[in-house]
Residue frames as a rotation matrix with the C-alpha (Angstrom) as fourth column:
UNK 1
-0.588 0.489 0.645 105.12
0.641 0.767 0.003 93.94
-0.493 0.415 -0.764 100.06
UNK 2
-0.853 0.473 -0.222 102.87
-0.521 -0.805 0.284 95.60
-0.045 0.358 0.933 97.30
UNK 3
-0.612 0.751 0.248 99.26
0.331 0.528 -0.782 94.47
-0.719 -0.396 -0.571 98.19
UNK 4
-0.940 0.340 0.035 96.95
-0.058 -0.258 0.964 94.05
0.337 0.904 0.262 95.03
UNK 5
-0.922 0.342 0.183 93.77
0.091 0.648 -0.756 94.55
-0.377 -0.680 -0.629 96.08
UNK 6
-0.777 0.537 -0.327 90.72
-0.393 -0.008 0.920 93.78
0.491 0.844 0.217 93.60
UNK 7
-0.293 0.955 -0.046 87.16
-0.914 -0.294 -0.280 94.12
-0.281 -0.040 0.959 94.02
UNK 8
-0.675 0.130 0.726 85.34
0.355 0.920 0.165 90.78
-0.647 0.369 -0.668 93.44
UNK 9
-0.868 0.496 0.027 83.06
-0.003 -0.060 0.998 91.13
0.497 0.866 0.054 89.92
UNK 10
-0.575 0.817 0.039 79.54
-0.768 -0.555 0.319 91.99
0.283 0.153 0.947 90.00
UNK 11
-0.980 -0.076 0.181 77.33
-0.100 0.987 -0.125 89.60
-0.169 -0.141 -0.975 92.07
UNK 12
-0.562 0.785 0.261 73.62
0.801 0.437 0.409 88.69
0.207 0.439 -0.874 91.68
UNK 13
-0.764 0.360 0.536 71.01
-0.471 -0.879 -0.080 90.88
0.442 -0.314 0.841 92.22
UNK 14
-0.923 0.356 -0.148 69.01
0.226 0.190 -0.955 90.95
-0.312 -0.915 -0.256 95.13
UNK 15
-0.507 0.844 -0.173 65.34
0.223 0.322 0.920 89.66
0.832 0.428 -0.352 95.15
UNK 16
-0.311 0.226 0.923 63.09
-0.817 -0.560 -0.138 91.09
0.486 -0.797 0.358 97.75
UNK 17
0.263 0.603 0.753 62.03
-0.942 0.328 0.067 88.87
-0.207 -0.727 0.654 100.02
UNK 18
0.977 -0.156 -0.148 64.74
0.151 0.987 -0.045 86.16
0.153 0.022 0.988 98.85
UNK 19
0.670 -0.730 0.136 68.16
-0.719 -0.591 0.365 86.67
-0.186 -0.342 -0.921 100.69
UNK 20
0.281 -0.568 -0.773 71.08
-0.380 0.674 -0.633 85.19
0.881 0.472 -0.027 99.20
UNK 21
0.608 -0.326 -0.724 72.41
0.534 0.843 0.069 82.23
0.588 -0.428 0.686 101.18
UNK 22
0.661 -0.561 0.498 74.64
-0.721 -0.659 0.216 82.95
0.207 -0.502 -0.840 104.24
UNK 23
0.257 -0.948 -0.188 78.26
0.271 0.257 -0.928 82.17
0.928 0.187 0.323 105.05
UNK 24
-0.472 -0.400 -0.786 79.19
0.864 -0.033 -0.503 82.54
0.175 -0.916 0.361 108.73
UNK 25
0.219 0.644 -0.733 76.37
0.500 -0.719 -0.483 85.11
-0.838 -0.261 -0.479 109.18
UNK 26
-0.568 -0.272 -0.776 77.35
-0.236 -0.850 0.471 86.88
-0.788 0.451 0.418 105.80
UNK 27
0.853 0.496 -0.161 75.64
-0.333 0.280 -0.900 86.83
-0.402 0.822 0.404 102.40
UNK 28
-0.148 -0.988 -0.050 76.88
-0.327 0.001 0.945 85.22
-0.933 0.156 -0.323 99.69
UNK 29
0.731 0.588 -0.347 75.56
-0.370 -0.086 -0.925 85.60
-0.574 0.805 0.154 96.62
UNK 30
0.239 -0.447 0.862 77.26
0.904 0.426 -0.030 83.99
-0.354 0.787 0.506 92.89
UNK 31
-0.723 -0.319 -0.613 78.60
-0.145 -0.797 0.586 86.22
-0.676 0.513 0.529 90.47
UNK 32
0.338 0.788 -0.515 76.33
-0.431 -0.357 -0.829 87.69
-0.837 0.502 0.219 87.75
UNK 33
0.294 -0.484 0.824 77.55
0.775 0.626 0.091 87.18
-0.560 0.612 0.559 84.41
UNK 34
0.807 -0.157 0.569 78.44
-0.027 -0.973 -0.230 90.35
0.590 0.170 -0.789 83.78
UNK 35
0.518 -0.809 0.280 80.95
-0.853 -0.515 0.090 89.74
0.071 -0.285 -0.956 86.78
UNK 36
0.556 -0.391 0.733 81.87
0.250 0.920 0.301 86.57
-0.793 0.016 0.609 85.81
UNK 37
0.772 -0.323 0.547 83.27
0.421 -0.384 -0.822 88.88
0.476 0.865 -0.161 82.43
UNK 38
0.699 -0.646 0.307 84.78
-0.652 -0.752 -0.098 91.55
0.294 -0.131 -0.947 84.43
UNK 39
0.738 -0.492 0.462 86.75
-0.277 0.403 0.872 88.58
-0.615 -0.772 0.161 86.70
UNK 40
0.376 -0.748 0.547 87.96
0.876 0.480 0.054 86.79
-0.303 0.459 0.835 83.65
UNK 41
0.947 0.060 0.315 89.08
0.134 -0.967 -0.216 91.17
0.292 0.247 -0.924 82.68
UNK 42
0.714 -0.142 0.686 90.28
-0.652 -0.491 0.577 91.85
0.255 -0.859 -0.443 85.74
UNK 43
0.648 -0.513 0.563 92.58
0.186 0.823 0.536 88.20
-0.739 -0.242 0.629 85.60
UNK 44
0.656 -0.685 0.318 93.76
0.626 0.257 -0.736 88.46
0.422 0.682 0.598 82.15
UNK 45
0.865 -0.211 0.455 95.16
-0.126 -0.970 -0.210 91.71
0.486 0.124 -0.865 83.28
UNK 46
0.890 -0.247 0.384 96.57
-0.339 0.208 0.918 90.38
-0.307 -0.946 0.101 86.67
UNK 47
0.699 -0.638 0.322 98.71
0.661 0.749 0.049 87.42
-0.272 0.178 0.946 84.54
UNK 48
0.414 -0.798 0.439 101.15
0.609 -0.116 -0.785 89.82
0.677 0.592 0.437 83.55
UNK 49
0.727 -0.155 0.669 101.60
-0.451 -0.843 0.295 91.86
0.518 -0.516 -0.683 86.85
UNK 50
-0.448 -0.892 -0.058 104.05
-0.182 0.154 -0.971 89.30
0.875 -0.425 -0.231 88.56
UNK 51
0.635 0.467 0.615 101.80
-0.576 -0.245 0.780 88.18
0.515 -0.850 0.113 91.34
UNK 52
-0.540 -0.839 0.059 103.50
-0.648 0.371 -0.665 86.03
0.536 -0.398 -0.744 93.75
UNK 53
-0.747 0.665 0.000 100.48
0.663 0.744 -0.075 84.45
-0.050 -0.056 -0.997 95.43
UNK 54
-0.274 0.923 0.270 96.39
-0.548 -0.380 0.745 85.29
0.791 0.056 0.610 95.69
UNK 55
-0.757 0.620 -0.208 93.96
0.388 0.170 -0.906 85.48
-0.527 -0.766 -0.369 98.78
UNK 56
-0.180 0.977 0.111 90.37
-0.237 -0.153 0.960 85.21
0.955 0.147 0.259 98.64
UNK 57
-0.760 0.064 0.646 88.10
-0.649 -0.030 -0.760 85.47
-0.030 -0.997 0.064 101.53
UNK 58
-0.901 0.130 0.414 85.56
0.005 0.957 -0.290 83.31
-0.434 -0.259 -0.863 102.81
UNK 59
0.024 0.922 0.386 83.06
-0.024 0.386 -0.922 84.11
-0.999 0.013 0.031 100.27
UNK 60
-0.051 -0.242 0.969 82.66
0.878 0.451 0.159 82.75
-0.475 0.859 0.190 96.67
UNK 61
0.957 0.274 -0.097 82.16
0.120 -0.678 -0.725 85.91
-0.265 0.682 -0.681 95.02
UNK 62
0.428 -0.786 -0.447 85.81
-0.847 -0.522 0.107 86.69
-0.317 0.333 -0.888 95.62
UNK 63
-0.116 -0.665 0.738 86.85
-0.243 0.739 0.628 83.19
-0.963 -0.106 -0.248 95.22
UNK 64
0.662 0.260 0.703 84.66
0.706 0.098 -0.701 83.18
-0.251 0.961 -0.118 91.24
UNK 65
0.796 -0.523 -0.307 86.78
-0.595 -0.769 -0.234 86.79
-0.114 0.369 -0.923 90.77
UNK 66
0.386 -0.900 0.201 90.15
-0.656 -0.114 0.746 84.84
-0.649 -0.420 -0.634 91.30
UNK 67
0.420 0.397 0.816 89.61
-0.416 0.884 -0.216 81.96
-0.807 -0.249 0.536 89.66
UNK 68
0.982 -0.165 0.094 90.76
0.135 0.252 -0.958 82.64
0.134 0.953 0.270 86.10
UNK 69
0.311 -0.913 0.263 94.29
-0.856 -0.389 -0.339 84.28
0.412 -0.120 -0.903 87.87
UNK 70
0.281 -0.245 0.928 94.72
-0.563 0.740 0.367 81.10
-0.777 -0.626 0.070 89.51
UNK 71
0.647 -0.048 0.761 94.22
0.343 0.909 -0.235 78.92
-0.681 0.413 0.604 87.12
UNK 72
0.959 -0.281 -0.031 96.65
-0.166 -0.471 -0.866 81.00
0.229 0.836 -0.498 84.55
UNK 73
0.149 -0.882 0.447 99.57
-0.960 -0.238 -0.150 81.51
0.239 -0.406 -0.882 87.31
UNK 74
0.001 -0.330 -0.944 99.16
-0.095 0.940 -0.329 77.76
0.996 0.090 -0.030 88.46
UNK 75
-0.878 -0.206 0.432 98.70
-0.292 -0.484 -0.825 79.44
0.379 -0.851 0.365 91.90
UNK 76
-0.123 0.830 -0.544 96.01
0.771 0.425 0.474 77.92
0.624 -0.361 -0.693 94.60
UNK 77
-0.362 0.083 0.928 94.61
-0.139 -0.990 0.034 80.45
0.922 -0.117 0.370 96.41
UNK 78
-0.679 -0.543 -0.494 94.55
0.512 0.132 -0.849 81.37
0.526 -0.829 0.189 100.19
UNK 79
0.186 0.886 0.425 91.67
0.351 -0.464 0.814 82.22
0.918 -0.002 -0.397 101.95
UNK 80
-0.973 -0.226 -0.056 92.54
0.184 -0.600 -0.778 84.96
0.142 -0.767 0.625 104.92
UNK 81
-0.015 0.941 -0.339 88.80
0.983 0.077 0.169 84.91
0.185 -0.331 -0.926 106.59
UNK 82
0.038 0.043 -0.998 89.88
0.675 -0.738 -0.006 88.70
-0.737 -0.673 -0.057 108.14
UNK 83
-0.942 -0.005 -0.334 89.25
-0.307 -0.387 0.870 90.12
-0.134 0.922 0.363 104.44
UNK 84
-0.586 0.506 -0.633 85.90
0.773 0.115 -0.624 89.32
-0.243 -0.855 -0.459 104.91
UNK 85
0.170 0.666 0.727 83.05
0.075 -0.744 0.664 91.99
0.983 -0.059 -0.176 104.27
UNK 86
-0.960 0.083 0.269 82.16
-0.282 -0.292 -0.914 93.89
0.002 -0.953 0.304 107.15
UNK 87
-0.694 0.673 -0.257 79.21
0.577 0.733 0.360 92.07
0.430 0.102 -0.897 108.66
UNK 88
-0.971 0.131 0.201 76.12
-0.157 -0.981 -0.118 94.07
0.181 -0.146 0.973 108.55
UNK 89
-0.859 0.488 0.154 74.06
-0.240 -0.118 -0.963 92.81
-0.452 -0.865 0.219 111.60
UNK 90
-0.265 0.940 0.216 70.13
0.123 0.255 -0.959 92.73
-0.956 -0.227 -0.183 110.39
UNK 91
0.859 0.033 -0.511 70.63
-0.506 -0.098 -0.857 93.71
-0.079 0.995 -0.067 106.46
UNK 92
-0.424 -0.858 0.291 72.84
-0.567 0.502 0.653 91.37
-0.706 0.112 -0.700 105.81
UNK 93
-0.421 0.228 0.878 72.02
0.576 0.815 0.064 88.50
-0.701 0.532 -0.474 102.71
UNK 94
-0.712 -0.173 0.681 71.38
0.669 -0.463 0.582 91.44
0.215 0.869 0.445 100.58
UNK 95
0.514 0.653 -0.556 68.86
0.836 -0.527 0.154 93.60
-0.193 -0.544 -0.817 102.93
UNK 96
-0.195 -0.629 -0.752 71.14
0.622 -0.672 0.401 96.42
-0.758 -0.390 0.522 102.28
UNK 97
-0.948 -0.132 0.291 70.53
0.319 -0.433 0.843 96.93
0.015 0.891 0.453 98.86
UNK 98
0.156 0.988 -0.015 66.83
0.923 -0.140 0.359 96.94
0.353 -0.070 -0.933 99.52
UNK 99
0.336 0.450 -0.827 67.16
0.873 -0.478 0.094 99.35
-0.353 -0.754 -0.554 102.28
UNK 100
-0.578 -0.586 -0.568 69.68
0.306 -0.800 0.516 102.01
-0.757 0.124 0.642 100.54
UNK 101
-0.943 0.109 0.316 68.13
0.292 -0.190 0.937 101.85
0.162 0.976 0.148 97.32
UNK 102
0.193 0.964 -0.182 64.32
0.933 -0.123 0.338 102.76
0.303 -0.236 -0.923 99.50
UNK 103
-0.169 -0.255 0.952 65.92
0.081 -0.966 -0.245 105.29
0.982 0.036 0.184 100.92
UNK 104
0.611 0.681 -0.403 65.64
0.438 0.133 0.889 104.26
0.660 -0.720 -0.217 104.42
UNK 105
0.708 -0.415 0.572 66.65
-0.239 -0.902 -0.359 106.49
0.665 0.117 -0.738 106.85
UNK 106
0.558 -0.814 0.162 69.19
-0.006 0.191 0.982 104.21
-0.830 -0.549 0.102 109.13
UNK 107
0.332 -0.526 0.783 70.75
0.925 0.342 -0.163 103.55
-0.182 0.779 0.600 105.51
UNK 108
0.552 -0.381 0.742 71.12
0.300 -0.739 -0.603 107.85
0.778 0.556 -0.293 105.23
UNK 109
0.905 -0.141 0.402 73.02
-0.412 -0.057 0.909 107.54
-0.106 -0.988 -0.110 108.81
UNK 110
0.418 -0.833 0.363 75.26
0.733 0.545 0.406 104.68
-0.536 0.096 0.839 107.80
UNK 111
0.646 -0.160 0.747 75.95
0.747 -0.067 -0.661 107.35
0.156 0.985 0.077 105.03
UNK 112
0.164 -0.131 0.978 76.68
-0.101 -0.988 -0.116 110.60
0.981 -0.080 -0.176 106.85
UNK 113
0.793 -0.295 0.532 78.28
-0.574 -0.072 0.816 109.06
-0.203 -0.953 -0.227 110.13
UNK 114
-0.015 -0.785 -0.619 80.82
-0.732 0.431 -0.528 106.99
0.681 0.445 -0.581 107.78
UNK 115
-0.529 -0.447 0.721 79.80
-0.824 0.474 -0.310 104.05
-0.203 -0.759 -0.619 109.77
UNK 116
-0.541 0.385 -0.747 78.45
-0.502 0.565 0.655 100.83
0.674 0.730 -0.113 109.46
UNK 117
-0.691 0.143 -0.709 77.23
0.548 0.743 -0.384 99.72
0.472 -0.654 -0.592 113.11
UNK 118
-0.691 0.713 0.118 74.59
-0.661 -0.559 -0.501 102.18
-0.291 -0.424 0.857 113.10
UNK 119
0.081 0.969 -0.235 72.60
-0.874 0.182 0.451 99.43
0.479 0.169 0.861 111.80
UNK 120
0.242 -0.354 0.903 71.68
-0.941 -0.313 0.130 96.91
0.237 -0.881 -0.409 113.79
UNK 121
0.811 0.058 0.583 73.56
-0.178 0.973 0.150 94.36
-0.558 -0.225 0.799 114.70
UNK 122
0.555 -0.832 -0.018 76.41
-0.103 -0.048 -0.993 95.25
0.825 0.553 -0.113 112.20
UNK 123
0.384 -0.782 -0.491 80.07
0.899 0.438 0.005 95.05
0.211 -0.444 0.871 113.45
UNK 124
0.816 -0.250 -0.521 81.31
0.113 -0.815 0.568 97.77
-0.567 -0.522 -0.637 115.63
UNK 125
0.952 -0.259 -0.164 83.76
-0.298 -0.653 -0.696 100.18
0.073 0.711 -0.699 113.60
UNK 126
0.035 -0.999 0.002 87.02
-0.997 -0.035 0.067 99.29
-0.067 -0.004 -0.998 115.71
UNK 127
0.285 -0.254 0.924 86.45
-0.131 0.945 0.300 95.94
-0.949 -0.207 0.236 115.57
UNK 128
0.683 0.023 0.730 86.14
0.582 0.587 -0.563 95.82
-0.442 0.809 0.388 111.69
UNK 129
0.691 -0.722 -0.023 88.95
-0.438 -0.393 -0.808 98.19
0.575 0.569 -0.588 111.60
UNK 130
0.154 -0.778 0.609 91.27
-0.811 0.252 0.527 96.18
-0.564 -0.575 -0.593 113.84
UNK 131
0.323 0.092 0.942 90.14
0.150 0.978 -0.147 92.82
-0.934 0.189 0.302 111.84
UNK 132
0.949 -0.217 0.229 91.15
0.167 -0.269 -0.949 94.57
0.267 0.939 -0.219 108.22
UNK 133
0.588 -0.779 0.215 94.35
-0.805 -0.591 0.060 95.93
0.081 -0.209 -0.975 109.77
UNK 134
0.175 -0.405 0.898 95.49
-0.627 0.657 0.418 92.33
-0.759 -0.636 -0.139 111.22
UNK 135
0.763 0.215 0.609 94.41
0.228 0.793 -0.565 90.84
-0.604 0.570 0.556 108.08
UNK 136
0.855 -0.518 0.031 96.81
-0.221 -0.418 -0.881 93.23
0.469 0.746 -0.472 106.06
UNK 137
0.332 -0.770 0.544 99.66
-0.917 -0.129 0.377 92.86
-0.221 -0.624 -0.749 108.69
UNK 138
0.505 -0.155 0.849 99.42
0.141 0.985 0.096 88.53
-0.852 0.071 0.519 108.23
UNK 139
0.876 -0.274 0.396 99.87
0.416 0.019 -0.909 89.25
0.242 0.961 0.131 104.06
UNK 140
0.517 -0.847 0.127 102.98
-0.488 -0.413 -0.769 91.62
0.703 0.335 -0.627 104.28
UNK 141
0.113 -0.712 0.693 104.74
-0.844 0.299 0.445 89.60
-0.524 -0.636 -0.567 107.56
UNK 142
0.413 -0.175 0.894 104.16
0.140 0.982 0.128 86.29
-0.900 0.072 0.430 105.00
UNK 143
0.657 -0.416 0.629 105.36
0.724 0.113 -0.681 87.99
0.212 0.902 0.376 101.97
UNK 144
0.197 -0.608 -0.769 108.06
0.211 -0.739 0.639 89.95
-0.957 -0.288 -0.017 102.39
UNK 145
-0.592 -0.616 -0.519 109.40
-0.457 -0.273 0.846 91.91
-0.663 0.738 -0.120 99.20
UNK 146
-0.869 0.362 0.337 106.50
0.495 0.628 0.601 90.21
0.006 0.689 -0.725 97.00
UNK 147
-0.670 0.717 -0.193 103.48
-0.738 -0.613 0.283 91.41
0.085 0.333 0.939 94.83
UNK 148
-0.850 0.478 0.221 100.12
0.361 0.834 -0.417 89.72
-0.383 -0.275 -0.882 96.61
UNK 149
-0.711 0.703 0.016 96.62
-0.435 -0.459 0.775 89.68
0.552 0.544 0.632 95.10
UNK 150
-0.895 0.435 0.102 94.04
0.129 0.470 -0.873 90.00
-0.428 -0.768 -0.476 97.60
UNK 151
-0.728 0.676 0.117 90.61
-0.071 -0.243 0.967 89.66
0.682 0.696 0.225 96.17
UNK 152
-0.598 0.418 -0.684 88.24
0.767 0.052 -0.639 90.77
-0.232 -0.907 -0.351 98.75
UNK 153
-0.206 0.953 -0.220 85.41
0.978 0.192 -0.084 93.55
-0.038 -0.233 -0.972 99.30
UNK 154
-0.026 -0.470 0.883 84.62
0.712 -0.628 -0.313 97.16
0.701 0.621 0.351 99.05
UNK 155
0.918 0.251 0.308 84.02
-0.183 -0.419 0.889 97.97
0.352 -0.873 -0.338 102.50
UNK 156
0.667 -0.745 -0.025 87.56
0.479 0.402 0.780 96.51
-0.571 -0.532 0.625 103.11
UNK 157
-0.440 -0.628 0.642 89.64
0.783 -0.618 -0.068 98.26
0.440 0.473 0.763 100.31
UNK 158
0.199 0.045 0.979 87.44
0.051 -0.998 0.036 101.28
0.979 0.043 -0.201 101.60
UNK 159
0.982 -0.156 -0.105 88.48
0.126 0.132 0.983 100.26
-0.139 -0.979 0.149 105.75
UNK 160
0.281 -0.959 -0.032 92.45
0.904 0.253 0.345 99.59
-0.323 -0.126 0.938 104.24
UNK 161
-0.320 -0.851 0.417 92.95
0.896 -0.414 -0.158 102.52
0.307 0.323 0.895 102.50
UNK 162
0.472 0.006 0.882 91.57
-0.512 -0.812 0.280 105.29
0.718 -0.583 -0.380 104.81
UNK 163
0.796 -0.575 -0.188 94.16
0.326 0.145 0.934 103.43
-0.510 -0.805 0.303 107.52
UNK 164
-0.166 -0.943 0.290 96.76
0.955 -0.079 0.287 104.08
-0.248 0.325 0.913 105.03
UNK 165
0.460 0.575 0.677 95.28
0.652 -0.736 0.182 107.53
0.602 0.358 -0.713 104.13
UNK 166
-0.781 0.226 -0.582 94.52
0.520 -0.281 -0.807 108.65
-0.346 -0.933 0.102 107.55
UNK 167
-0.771 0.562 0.300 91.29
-0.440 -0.810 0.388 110.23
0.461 0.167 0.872 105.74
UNK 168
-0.001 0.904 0.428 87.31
-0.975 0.094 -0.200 109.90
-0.221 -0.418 0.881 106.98
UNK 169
-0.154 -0.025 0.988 86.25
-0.575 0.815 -0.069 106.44
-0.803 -0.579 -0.140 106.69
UNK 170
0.230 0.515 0.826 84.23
0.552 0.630 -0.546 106.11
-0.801 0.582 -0.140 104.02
UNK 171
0.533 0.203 -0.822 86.24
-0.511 -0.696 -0.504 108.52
-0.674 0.688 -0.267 101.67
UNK 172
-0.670 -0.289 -0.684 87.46
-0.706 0.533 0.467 104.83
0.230 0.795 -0.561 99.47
UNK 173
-0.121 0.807 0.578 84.10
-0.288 0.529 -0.798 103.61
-0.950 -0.263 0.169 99.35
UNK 174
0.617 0.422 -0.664 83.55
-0.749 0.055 -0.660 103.66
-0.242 0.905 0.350 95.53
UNK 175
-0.581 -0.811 0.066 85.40
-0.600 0.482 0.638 100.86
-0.550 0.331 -0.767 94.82
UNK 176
0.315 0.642 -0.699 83.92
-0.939 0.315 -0.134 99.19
0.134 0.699 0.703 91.60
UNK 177
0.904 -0.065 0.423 83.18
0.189 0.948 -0.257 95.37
-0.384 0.312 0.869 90.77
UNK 178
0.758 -0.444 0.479 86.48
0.552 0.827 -0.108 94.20
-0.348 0.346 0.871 89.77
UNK 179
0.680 -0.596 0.426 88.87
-0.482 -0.802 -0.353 97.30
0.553 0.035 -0.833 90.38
UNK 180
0.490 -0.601 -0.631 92.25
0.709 0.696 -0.113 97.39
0.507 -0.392 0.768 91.48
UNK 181
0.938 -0.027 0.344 93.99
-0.263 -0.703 0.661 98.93
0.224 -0.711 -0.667 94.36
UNK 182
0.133 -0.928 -0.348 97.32
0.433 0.370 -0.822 99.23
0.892 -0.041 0.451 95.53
UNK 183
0.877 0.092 0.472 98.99
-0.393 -0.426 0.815 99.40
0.276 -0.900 -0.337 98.56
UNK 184
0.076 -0.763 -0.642 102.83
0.048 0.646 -0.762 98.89
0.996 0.027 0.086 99.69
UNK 185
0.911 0.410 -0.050 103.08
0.029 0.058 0.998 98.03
0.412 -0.910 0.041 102.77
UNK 186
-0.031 -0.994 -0.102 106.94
0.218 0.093 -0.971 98.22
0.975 -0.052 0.214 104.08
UNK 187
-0.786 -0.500 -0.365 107.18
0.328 0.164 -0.931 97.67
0.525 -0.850 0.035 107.70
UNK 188
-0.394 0.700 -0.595 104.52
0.693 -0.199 -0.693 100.16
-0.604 -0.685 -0.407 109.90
UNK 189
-0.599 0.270 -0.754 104.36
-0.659 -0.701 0.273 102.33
-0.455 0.660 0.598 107.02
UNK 190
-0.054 0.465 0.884 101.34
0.728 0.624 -0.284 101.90
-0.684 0.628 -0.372 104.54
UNK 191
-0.813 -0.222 -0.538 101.50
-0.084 -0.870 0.486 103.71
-0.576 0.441 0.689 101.20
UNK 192
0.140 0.869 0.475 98.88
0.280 0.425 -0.861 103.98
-0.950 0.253 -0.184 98.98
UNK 193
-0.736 -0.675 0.059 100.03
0.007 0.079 0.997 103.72
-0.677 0.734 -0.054 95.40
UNK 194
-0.911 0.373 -0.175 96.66
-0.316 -0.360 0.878 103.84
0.264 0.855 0.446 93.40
UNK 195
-0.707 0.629 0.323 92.89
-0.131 0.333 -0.934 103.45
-0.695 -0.703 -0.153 93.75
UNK 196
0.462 0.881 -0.102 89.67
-0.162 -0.030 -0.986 102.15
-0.872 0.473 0.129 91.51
UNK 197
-0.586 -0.250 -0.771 91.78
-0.805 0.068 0.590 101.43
-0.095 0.966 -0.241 88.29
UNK 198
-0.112 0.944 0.311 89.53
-0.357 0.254 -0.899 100.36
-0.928 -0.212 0.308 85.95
UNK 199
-0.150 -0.483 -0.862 91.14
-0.699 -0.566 0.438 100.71
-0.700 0.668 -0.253 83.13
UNK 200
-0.962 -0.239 0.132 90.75
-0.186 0.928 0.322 96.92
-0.199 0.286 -0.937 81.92
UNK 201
-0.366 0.910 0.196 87.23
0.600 0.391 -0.698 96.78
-0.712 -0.138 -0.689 82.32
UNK 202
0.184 0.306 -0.934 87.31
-0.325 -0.878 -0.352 99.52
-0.927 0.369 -0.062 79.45
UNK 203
-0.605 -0.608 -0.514 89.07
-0.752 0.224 0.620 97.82
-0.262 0.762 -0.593 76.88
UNK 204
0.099 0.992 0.083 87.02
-0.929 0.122 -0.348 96.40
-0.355 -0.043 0.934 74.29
UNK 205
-0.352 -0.876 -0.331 88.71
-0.865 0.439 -0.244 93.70
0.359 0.201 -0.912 73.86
């Protein structure tokens, strides 16, 4: 299976002291308009790759990113919950951005231990790397030999492709609003075929 796997588009911006809405303990902000652009981008592109089906996870950001690839392909989209941000305990609903962007110093920890459960309450590391792994493992045992677009998070494209790597944790963190990633996946082997292409989101078009 070749596993498409796309950033959801730019979502609101966080308001101190108003945290976006929560989803089974996660935030879950709308898209911006800005990434309501990049999605419909980041779709037109998609309609010509041959998908075969599309997962979104259980928040709307990725489900607003998908929306225009659906509705082009005719394709209803599958929500795989274990794609999924990683869930990040007491900054969660958009506390993170606050705290990184203060400069606080559990936020230069999370940086320079490549971990997210230094803060607290976050999910423990092997758990949210077993739960990314399982989630990839469901997609390639239900598609054999098919190209799948998963539209899901950047803590998860950066969790899938240091398993397929084997590098530090956080060294596919940068993963922009409404990039694609690749990954084939072909039994226990994972390959990693391309990362951050942006290329679409350039075109002025």
């Amino acid at each position: 299976m070749e596993l498409v796997l796309v950033r959801h588009g730019e979502s609101e911006a966080y308001v101190d002291g108003s945290p976006f809405p929560l989803v089974g303990g996660h935030g879950d902000p709308p898209l911006s308009p800005h990434g309501a652009e990049q999605a419909r981008r980041v779709c037109a592109r998609l309609s010509r790759a041959g998908i075969d089906a599309i997962y979104v996870t259980t928040l709307r950001r990725t489900a607003l990113t998908a929306a225009p690839l659906a509705g082009q392909l005719g394709l209803q989209p599958r929500v795989e919950a274990g794609l999924r941000e990683v869930y990040l305990g007491e900054w969660e609903g958009g506390v993170l951005r606050k705290m990184m962007a203060d400069g606080n110093p559990t936020g230069e920890r999370v940086l320079a231990e490549e971990r997210w459960d230094v803060i607290p309450g976050a999910e423990p590391a092997a758990e949210f790397a077993g739960r990314v792994r399982a989630a990839m493992e469901r997609l390639a045992t239900g598609h054999p030999g098919q190209r799948v677009a998963a539209f899901t998070h950047g803590g998860v494209i950066g969790e899938a492709l240091a398993q397929a790597s084997g590098s530090r944790p956080f060294a596919f963190l940068g993963a922009d609003n409404a990039s694609i990633s690749r990954l084939v996946i072909s039994g226990d082997r994972w390959i990693l075929r391309g990362f951050n292409d942006t290329a679409h989101l350039d075109d002025p078009a």
